[in-house]
C-alpha positions in Angstrom: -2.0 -14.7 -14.8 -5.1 -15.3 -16.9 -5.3 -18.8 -15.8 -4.6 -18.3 -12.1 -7.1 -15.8 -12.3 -10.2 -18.2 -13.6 -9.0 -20.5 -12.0 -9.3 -18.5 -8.4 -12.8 -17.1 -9.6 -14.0 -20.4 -10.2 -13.0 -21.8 -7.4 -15.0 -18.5 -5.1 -12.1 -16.6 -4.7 -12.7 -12.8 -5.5 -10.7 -9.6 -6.3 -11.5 -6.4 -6.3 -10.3 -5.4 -9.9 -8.7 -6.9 -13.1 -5.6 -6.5 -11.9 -5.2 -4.9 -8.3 -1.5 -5.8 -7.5 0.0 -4.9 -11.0 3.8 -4.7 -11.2 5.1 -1.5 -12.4 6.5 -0.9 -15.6 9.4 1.6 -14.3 10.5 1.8 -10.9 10.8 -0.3 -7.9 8.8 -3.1 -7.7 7.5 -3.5 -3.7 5.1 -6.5 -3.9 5.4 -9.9 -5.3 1.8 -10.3 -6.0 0.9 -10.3 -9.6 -2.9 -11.2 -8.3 -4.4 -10.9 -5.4 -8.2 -12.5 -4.6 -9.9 -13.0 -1.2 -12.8 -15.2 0.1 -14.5 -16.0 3.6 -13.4 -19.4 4.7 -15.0 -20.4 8.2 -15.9 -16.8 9.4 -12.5 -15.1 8.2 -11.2 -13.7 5.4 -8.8 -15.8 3.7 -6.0 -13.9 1.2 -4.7 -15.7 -2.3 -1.9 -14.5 -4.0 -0.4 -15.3 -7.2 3.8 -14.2 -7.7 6.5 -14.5 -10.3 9.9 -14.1 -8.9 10.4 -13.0 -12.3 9.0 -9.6 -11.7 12.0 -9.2 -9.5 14.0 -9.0 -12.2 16.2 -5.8 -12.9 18.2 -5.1 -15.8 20.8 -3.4 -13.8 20.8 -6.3 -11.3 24.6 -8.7 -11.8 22.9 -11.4 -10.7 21.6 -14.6 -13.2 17.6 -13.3 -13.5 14.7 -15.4 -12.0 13.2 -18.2 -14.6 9.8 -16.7 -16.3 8.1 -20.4 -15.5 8.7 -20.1 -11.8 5.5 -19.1 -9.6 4.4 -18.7 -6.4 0.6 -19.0 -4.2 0.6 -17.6 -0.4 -2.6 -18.2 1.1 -2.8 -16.5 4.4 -6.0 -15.9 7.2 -6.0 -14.5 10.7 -9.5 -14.3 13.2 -7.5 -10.5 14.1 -7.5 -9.5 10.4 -3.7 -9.0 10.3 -3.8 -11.1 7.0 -3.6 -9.4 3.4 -1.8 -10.0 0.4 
């Protein structure tokens, strides 16, 4: 996540904390989004997230669990400010 991270930040992308989407350590997970960073792009604000599938991953689950290399990056805008992470 460190990478994505700088790599969002240099690029203008902001977040509003180290790590505001964190993925518990007990319990059921309920987001994705390892990382979530926003910026204004053409007078709306525009909604990058980083996921691992692998956070999905549950011990008690039967089936074969998500690779640890596999990502995912959503980037998602609306004018009516129905867009978040």
């Amino acid at each position: 996540m460190a990478f994505y991270g700088a790599a969002a930040v240099a690029d203008g992308w902001r977040t509003d904390g180290e790590n505001p989407t964190p993925v518990p350590s007990t319990g059921l997970v309920v987001s994705g989004s390892a990382g979530c960073f926003h910026k204004e792009i053409n007078g709306t604000t525009a909604y990058l997230s980083v996921w691992f599938p692998s956070d999905f991953n549950a011990p008690q689950n039967p089936e074969p669990p998500e690779p640890t290399d596999e990502y995912g990056i959503e980037v998602t805008g609306s004018h009516d400010g129905d867009a978040w992470c």
